[in-house]
BALOBA-1460 file (C-alpha; in Angstrom, 3 decimals):
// residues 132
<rec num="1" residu="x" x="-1.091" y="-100.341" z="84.484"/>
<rec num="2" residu="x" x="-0.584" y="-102.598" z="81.819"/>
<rec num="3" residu="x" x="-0.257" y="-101.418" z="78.004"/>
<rec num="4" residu="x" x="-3.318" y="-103.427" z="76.650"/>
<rec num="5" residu="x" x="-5.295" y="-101.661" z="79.522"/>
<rec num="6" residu="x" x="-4.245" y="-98.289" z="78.165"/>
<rec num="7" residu="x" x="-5.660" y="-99.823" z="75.019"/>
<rec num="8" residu="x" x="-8.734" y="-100.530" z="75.712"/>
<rec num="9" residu="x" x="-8.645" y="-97.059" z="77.818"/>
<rec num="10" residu="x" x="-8.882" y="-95.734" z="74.261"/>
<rec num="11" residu="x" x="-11.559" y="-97.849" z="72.707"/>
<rec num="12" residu="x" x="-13.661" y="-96.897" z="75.906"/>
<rec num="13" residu="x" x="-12.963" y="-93.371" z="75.349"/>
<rec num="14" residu="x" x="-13.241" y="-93.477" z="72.144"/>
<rec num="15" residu="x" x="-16.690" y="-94.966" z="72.315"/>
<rec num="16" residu="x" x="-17.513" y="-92.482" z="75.475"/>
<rec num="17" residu="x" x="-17.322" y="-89.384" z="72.766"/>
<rec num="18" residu="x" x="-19.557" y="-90.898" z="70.219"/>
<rec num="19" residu="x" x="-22.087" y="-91.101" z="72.834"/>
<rec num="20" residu="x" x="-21.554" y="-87.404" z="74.062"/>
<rec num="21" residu="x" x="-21.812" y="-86.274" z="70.637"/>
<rec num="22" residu="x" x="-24.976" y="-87.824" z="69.671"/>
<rec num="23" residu="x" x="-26.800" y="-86.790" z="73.483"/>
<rec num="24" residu="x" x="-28.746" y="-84.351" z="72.282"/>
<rec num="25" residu="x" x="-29.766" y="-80.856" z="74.291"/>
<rec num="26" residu="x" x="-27.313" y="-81.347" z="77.029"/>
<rec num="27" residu="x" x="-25.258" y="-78.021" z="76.452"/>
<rec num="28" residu="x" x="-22.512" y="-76.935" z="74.449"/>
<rec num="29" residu="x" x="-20.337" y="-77.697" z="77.210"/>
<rec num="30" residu="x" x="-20.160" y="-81.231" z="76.037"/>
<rec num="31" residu="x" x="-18.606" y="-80.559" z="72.839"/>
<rec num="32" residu="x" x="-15.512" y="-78.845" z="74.820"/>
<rec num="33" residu="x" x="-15.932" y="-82.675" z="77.149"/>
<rec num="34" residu="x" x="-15.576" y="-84.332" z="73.574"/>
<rec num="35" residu="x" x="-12.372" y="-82.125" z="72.416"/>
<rec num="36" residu="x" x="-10.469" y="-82.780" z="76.206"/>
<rec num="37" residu="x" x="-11.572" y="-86.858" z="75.474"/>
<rec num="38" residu="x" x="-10.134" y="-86.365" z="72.255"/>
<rec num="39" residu="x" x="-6.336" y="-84.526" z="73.575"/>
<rec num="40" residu="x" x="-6.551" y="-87.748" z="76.002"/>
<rec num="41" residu="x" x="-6.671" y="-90.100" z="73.187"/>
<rec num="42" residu="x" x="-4.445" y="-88.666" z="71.104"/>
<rec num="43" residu="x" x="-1.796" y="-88.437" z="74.342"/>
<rec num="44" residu="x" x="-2.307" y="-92.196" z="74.975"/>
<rec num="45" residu="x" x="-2.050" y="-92.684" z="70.925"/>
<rec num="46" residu="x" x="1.316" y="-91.551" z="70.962"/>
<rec num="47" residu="x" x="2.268" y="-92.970" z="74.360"/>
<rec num="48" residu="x" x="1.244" y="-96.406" z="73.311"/>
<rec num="49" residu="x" x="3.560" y="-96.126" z="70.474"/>
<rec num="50" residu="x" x="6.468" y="-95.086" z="72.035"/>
<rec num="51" residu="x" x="6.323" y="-97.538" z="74.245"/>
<rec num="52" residu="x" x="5.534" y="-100.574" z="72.510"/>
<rec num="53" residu="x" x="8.537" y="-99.418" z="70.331"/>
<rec num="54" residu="x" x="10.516" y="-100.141" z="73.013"/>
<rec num="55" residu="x" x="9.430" y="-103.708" z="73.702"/>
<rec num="56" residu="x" x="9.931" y="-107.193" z="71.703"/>
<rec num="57" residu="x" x="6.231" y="-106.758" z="70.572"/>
<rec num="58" residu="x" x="5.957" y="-107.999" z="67.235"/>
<rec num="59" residu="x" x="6.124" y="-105.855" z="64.310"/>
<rec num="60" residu="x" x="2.583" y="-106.133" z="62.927"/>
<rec num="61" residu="x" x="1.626" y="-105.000" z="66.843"/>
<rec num="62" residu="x" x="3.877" y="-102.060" z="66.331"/>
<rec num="63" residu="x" x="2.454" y="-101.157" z="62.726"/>
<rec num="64" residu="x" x="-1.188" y="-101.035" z="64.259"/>
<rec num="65" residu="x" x="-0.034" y="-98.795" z="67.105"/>
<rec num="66" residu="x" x="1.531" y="-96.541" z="64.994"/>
<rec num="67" residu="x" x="-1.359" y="-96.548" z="62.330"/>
<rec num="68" residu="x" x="-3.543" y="-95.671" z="65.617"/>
<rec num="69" residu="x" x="-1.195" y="-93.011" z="66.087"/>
<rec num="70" residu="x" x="-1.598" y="-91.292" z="62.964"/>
<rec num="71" residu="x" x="-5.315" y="-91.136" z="62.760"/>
<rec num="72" residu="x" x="-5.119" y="-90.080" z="66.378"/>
<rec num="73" residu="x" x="-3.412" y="-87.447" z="64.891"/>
<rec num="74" residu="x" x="-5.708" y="-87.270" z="61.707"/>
<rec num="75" residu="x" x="-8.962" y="-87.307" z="64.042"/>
<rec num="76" residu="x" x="-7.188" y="-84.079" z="66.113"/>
<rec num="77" residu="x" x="-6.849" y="-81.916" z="62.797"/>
<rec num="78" residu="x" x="-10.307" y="-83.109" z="61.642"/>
<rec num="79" residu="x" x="-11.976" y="-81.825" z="65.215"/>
<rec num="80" residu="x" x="-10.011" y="-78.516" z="65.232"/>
<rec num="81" residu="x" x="-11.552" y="-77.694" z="61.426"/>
<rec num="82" residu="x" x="-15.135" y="-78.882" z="63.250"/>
<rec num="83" residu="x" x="-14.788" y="-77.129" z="66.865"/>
<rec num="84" residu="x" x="-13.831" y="-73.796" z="64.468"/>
<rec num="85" residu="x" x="-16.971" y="-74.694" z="62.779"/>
<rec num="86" residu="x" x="-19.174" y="-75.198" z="65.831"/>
<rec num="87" residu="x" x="-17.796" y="-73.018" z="68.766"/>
<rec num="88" residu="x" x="-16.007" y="-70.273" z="67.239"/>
<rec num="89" residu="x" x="-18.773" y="-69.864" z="64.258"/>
<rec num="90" residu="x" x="-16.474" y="-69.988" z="61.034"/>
<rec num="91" residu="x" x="-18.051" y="-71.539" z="58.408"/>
<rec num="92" residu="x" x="-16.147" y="-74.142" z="56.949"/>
<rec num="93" residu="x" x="-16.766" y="-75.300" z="53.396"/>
<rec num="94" residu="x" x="-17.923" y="-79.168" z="53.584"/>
<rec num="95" residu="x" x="-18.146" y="-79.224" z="57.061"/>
<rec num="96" residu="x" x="-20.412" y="-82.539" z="56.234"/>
<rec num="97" residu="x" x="-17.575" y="-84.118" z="54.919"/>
<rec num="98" residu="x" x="-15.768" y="-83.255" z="57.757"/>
<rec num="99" residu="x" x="-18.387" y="-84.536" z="60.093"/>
<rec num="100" residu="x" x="-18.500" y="-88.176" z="57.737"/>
<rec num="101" residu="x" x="-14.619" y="-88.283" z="57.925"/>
<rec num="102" residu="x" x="-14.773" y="-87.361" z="61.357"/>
<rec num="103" residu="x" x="-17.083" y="-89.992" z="62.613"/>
<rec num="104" residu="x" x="-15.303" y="-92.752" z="60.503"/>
<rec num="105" residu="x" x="-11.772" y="-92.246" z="61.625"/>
<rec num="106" residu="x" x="-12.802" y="-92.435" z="65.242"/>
<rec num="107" residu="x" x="-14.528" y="-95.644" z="64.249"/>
<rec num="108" residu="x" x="-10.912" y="-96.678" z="62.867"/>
<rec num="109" residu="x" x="-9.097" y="-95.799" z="66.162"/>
<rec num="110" residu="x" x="-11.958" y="-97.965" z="67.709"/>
<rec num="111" residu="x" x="-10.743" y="-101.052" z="65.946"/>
<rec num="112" residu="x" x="-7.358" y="-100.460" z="65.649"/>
<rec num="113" residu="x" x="-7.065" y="-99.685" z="69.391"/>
<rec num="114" residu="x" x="-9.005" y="-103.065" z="70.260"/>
<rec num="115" residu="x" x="-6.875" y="-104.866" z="67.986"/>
<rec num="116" residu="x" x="-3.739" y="-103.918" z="69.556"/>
<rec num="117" residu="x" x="-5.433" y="-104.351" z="73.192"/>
<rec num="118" residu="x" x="-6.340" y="-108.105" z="72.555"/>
<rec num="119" residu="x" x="-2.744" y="-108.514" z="70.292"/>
<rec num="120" residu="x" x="-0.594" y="-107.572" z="73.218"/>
<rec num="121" residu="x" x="-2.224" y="-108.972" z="75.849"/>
<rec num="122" residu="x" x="-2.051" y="-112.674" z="73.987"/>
<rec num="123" residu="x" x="1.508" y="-111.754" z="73.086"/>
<rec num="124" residu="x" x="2.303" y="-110.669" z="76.753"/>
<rec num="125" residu="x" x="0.585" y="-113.918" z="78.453"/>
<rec num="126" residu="x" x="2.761" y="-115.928" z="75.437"/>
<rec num="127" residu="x" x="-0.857" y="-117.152" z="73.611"/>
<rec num="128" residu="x" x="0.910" y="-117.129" z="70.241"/>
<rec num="129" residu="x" x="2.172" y="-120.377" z="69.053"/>
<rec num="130" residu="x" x="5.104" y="-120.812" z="66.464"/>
<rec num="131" residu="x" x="4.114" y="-122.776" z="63.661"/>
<rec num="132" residu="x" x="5.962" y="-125.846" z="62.441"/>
């Protein structure tokens, strides 16, 4: 599989888990569906990184990857604080906040993922031109 497929693997996945979130009435189970999407992304985050380090990429292609990375990372901590909130019951202070920060970081890693997807591909099928 190519690395702008496992990409836009992430932007669909991504996406996929805003739309189980906001189905409403379908069980509790799909929270737990949203939290395994999310290890998935994160995995691929991090994989993605790693190995577009390891290519002639350029570096503003390797800065987004790593930036999608991090909130990868970011998004995790975030939906631990809100799965404590929602399936184990603790009641965390500003769990709105949460929710807000939440919702717009995956909406980052949305972007950022699609970015790197359509970057790499033209870089990979040699799209870019020099300029003169």
């Amino acid at each position: 599989m190519k690395m702008w497929h496992l990409f836009y693997l992430m932007v669909w996945l991504a996406f996929l888990q805003i739309i189980i979130i906001l189905l409403p009435g379908l069980g509790s189970y799909l929270v737990d569906v949203h939290a395994a999407l999310g290890l998935i992304i994160l995995g691929l985050a991090h994989y993605n990184n790693a190995k577009l380090k390891r290519t002639a990429a350029p570096d503003r292609l390797k800065r987004i990857a790593k930036s999608t990375a991090v909130l990868a990372t970011v998004q995790i901590i975030l939906g631990l604080i809100l799965y404590a909130n929602v399936r184990l019951s603790i009641n965390v202070p500003l769990a709105e906040v949460v929710v807000f920060l939440h919702l717009i970081v995956a909406l980052a890693i949305i972007t950022q993922a699609a970015s790197a997807a359509t970057a790499y591909d033209m870089w990979e099928e040699h799209e870019f031109t020099p300029k003169t």
